[in-house]
C-alpha positions as CSV (number, residue, x, y, z in Angstrom):
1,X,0.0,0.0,0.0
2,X,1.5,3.2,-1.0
3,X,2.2,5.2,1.4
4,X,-0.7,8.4,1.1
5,X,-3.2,5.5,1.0
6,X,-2.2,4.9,4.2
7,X,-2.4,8.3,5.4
8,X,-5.9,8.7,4.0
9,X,-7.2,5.8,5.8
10,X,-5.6,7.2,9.1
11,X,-7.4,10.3,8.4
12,X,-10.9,8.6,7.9
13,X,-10.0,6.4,11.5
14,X,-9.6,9.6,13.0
15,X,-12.4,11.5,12.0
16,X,-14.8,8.8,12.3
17,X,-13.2,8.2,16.1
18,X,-13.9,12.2,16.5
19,X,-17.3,11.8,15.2
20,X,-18.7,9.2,17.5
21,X,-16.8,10.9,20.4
22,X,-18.5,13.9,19.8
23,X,-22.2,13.0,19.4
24,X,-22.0,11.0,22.3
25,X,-21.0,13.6,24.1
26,X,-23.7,15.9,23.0
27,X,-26.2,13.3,24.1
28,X,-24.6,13.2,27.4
29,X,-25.0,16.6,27.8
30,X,-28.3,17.3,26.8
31,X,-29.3,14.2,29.6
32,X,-27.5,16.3,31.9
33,X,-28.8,19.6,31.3
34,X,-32.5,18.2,31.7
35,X,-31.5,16.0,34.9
36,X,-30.3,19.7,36.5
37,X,-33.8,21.6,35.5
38,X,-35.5,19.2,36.8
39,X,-33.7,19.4,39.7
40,X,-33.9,23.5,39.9
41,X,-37.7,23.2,39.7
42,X,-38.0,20.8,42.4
43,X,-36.0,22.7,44.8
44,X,-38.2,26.3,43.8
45,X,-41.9,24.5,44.2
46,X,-40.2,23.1,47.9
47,X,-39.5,26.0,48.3
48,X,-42.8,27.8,47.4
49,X,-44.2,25.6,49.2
50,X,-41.9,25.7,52.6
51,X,-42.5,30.1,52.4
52,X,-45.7,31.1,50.0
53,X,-46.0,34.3,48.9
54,X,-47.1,37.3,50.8
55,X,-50.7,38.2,50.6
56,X,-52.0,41.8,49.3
57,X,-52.3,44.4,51.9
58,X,-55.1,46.6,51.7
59,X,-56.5,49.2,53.4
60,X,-60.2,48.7,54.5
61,X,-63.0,50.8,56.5
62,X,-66.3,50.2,57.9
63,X,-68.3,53.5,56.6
64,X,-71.7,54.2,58.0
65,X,-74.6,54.6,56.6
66,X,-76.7,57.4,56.7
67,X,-80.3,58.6,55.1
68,X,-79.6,60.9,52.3
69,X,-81.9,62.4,49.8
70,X,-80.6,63.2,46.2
71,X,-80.1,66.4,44.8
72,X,-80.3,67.7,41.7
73,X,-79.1,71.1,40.7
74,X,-79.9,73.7,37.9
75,X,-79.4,76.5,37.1
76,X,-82.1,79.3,37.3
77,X,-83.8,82.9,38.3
78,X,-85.5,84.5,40.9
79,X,-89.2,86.2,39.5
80,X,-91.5,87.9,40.9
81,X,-94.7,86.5,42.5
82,X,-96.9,88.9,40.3
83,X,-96.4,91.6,37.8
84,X,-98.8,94.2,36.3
85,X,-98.8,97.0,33.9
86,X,-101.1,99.4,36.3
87,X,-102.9,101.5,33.6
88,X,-105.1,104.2,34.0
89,X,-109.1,103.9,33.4
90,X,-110.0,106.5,31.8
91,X,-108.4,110.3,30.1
92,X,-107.4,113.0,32.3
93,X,-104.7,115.2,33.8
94,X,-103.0,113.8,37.0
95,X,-103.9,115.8,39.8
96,X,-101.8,114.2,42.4
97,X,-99.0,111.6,42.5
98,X,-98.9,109.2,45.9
99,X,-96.2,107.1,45.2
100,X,-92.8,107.3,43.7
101,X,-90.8,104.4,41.9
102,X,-89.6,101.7,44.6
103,X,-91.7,102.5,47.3
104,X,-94.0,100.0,49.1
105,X,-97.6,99.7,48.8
106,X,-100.5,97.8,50.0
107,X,-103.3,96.5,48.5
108,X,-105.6,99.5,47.9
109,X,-103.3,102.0,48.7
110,X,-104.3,104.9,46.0
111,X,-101.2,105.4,43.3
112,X,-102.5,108.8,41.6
113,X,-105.4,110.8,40.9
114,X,-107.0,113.0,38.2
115,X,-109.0,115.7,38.0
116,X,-112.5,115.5,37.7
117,X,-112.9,117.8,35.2
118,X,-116.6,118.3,35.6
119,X,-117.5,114.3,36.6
120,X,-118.0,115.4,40.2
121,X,-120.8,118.1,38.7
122,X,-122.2,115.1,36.5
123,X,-122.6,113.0,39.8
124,X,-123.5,115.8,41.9
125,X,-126.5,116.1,39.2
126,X,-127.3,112.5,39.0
127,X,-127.7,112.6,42.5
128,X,-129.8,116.0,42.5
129,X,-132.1,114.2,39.8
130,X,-132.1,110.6,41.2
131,X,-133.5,112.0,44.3
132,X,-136.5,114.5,42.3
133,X,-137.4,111.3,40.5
134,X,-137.7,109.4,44.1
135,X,-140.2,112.3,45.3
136,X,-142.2,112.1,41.9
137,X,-142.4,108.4,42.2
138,X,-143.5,108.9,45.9
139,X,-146.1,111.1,45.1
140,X,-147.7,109.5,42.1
141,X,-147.6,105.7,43.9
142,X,-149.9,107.6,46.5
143,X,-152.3,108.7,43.9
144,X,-152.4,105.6,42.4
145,X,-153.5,104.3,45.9
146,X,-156.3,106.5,46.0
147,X,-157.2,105.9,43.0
148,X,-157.0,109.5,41.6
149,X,-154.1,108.8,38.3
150,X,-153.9,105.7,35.9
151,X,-151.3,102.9,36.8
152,X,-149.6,104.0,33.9
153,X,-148.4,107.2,35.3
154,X,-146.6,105.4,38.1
155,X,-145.0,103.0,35.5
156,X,-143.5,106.2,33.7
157,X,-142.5,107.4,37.3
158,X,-140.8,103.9,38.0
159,X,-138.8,104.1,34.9
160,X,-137.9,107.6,35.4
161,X,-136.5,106.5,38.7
162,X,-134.8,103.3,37.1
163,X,-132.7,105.8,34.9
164,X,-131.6,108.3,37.3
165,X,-130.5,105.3,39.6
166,X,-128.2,104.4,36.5
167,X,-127.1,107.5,35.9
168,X,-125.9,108.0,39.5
169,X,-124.0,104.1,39.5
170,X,-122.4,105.6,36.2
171,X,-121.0,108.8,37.5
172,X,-120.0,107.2,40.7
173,X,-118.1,104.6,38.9
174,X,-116.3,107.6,36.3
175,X,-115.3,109.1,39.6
176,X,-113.5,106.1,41.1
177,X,-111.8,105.6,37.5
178,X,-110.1,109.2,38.2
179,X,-108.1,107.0,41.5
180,X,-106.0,104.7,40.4
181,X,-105.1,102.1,43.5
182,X,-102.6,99.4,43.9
183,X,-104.1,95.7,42.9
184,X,-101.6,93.6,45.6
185,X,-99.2,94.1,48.3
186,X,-96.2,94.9,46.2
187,X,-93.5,97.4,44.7
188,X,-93.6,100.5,42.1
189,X,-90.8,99.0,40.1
190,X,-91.2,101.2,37.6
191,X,-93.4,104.7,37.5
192,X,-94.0,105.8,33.5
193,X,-95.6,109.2,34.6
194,X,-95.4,112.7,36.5
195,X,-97.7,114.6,38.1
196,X,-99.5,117.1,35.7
197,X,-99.3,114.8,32.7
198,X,-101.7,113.7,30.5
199,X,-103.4,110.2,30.3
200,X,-105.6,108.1,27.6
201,X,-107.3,105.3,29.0
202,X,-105.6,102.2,28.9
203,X,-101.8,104.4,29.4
204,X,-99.4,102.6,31.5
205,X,-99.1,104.0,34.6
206,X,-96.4,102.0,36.9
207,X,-95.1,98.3,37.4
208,X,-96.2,96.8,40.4
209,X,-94.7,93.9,41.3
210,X,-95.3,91.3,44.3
211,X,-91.7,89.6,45.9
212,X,-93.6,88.4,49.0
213,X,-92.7,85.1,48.3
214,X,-90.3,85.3,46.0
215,X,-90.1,82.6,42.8
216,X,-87.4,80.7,42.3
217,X,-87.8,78.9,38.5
218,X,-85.1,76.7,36.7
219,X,-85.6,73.8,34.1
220,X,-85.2,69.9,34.9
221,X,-84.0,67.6,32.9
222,X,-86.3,65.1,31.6
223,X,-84.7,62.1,33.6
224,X,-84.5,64.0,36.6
225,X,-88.5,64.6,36.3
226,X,-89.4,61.5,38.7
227,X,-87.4,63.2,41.9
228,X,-89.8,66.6,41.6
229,X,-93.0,67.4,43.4
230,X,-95.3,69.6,44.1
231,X,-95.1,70.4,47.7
232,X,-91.8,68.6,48.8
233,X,-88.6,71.2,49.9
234,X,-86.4,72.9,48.0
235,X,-83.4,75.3,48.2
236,X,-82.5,78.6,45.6
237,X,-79.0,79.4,46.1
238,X,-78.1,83.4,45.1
239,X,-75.7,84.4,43.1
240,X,-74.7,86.2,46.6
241,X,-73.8,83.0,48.4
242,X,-77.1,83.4,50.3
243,X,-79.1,80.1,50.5
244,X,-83.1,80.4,51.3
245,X,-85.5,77.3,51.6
246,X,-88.8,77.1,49.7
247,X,-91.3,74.1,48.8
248,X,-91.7,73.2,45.0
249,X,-95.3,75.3,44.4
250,X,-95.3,74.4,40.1
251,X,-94.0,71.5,37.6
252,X,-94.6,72.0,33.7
253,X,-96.7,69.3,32.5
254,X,-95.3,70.3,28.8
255,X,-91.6,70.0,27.9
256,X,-89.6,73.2,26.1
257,X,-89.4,71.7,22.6
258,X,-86.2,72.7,22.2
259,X,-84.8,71.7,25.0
260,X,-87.0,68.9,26.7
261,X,-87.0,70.2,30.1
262,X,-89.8,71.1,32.2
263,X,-90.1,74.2,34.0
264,X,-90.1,74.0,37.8
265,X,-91.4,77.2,40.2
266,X,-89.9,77.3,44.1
267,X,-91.9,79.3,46.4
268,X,-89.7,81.2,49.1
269,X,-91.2,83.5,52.0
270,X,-89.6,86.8,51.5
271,X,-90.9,89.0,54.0
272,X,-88.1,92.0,54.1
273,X,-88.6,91.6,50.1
274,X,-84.4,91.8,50.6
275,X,-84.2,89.3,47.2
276,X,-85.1,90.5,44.2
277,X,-86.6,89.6,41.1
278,X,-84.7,88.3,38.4
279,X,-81.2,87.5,40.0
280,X,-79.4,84.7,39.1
281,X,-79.8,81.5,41.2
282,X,-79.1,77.4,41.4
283,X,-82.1,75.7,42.3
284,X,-81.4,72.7,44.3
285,X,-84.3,70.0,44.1
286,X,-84.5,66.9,46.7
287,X,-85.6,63.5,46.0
288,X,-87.0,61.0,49.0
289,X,-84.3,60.3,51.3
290,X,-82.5,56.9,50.9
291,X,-79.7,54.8,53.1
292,X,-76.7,55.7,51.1
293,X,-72.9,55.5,52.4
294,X,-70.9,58.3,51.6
295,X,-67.2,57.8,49.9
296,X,-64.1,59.2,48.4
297,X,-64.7,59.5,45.3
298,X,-61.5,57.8,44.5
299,X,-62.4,54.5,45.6
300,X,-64.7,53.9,42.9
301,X,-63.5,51.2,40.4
302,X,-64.8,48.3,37.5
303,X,-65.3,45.1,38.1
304,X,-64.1,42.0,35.9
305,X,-67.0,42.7,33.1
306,X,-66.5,46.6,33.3
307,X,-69.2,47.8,35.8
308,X,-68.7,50.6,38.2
309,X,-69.0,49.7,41.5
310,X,-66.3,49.7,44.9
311,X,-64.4,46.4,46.3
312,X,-65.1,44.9,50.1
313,X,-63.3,41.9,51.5
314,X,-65.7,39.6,53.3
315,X,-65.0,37.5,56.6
316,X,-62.5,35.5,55.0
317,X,-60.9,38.5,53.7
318,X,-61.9,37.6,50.1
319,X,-62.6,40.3,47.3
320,X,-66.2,41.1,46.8
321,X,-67.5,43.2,44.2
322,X,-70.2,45.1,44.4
323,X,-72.4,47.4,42.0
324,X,-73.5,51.1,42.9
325,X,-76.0,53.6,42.4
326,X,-75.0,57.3,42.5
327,X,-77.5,58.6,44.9
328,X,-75.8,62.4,44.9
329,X,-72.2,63.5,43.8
330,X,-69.7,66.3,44.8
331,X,-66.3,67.6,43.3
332,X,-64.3,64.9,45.8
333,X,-67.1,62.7,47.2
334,X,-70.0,60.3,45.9
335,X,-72.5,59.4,48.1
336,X,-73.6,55.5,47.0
337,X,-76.2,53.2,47.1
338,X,-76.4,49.5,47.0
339,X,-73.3,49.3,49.3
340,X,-74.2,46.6,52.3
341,X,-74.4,47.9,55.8
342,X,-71.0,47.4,57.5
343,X,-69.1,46.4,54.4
344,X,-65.5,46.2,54.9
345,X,-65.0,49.1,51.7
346,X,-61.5,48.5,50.7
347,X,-60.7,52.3,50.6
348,X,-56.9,51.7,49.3
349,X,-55.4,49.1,47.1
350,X,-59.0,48.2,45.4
351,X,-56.8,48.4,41.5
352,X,-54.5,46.1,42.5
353,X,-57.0,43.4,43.6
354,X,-59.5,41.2,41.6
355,X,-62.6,39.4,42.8
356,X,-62.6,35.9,45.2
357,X,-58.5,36.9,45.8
358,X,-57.5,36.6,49.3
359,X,-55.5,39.9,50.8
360,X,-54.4,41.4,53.5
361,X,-56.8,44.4,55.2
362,X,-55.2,46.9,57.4
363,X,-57.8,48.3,59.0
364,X,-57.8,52.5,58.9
365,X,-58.6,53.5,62.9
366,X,-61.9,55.0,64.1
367,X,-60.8,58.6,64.1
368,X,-59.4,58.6,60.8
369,X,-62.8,56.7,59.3
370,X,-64.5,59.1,61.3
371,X,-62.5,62.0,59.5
372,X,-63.2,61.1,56.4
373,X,-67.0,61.0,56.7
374,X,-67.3,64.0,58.3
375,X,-64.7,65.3,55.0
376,X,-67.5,63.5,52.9
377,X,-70.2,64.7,54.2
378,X,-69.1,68.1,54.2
379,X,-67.8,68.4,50.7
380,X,-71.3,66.8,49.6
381,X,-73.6,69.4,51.5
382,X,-71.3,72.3,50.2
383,X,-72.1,71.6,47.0
């Protein structure tokens, strides 16, 4: 055999040698690397299971309950009880002026008066002849009696009478139009004449207005409709700050169709007639009270299928869920229904938990739960 024959088949030897060594090796190894996961995982689930993991801490509070009634608030304007145009009954020349724009007057209280321009003569004659037609009527009834004139005569004299009676009721009435008196208990908000001026009948003489009570009126949304009635309380808010009670006195049976609202009137006692008509004003409407809990309104969250609502843990200091109905609202605070008496409210920590888990509540002591109803409450009545 020549001799690079003989090197190529020590070649092929040795690579075929290298080639088995190698693979078999490579098996080994893999067998090994398997053998020592095995052996990793064992020793971390012994171990998990020797020390498990730490529950989740969470803060929790028992809140109480307390009867609330919702609220709803719109926007609105103070108006006047009543409003007239006083006008004046008939022509003439003002003879006197009582009043002057934004005094106080009573019902009946005289405004102005003309001059009578010869209507007390006319009534001075009615009289005069009212009472000559009394005497001739007298006279001819006692004639009648005896016999000595026709029936007919006194007929005549009854109708004569008849017709100065009228004419009397007619004059008397043109001299009471000449005095033009207040309808109401109210205010001369406006005066449109002077004394010595000239009037038509029918001229506008003065506003009168009545702000004893005064009205507050706003619009309600249609949803909100069910919470309103006639007769339950209600508060007007001034654009002052001032806040005055009232009772709902009016609810539109018609919506605006523009709008679809209804219009709602709030009847406040206004005695010192100290708020005017047409000032800006939030009407505050009341519903029947409920047993709501009041909360931060940061504690509200979702639930697993996307529902608002607020987390509690239960005696096992599991995750409950449960759904809420906004009963009234504030910038900071919610005040909630459908919340169980004396839930455990998981107050911090409610995002990081899910429903059924197990955690760890750290309760929040009584003076700081206390706290932050009295913070609740106070942010929800300030509204």
């Amino acid at each position: 055999m020549k001799p690079h024959h003989v090197a190529a088949f020590l070649v092929l030897i040795a690579s075929a040698i290298w080639i088995f060594t190698g693979e078999f090796s490579s098996v080994g190894s893999a067998t090994s690397e398997d053998e020592a996961s095995t052996t990793v995982l064992a020793r971390q689930e012994s171990e998990e299971a020797a020390n498990p993991r730490a529950l989740q801490t969470v803060g929790v509070a028992t809140i109480p309950s307390l009867n609330h009634a919702r609220s709803v608030r719109i926007s609105g304007i103070t108006e006047a009880d009543k409003k007239i145009n006083v006008t004046a009954r008939t022509a003439g020349v003002i003879e006197e002026l009582k009043v002057k724009q934004g005094d106080v007057v009573k019902q009946g209280d005289l405004i102005l008066t003309l001059f009578p321009e010869g209507r007390d003569v006319a009534l001075a004659s009615a009289e005069q002849s009212l009472e000559q037609a009394k005497i001739d009527f007298d006279a001819k009834e006692t004639l009648v009696e005896r016999g000595t004139l026709p029936r007919i005569m006194l007929d005549q004299a009854r109708s004569t009478l008849r017709a100065s009676e009228s004419q009397v009721e007619s004059a008397k009435a043109e001299m009471e139009r000449l005095n033009i008196v207040a309808a109401f208990d109210g205010v001369i908000d406006a005066l449109m004449v002077e004394q010595g001026g000239s009037v038509e009948g029918g001229t506008p003489i003065a506003t009168l207005i009545s702000l004893d009570p005064i009205i507050g009126v706003g619009e309600v949304n249609e949803s909100d409709l069910a919470i309103v009635a006639v007769g339950e309380k209600a508060d007007l808010r001034l654009v002052t700050g001032e806040s005055v009670s009232g009772v709902v006195r009016f609810i539109s049976r018609e919506a605006q169709p523009n709008t679809r609202t209804f219009t709602v009137e709030i009847e406040i006692p206004n005695p010192d007639l100290s708020i005017p008509a047409g000032m800006t004003s939030e009407v505050i409407l009341r519903g029947e009270p409920v047993l709501a809990t009041p909360v931060p309104r940061s504690i509200v969250t979702l639930g697993n299928t996307g529902e608002l609502g607020i987390r509690s843990i239960d005696q096992d200091n599991k995750v409950v869920f449960h759904p809420i109905d906004i009963v009234d609202d504030s910038t900071g605070a919610l005040i909630l229904g459908g919340i169980p008496k004396d839930a455990r409210i998981i107050v911090s920590g409610q995002n990081l938990v899910t429903e059924g888990q197990s955690v760890e509540p750290s309760e929040l002591d009584p003076e700081t739960i206390e706290r932050l109803v009295a913070e609740v409450r106070n942010q929800v009545e300030d509204q």
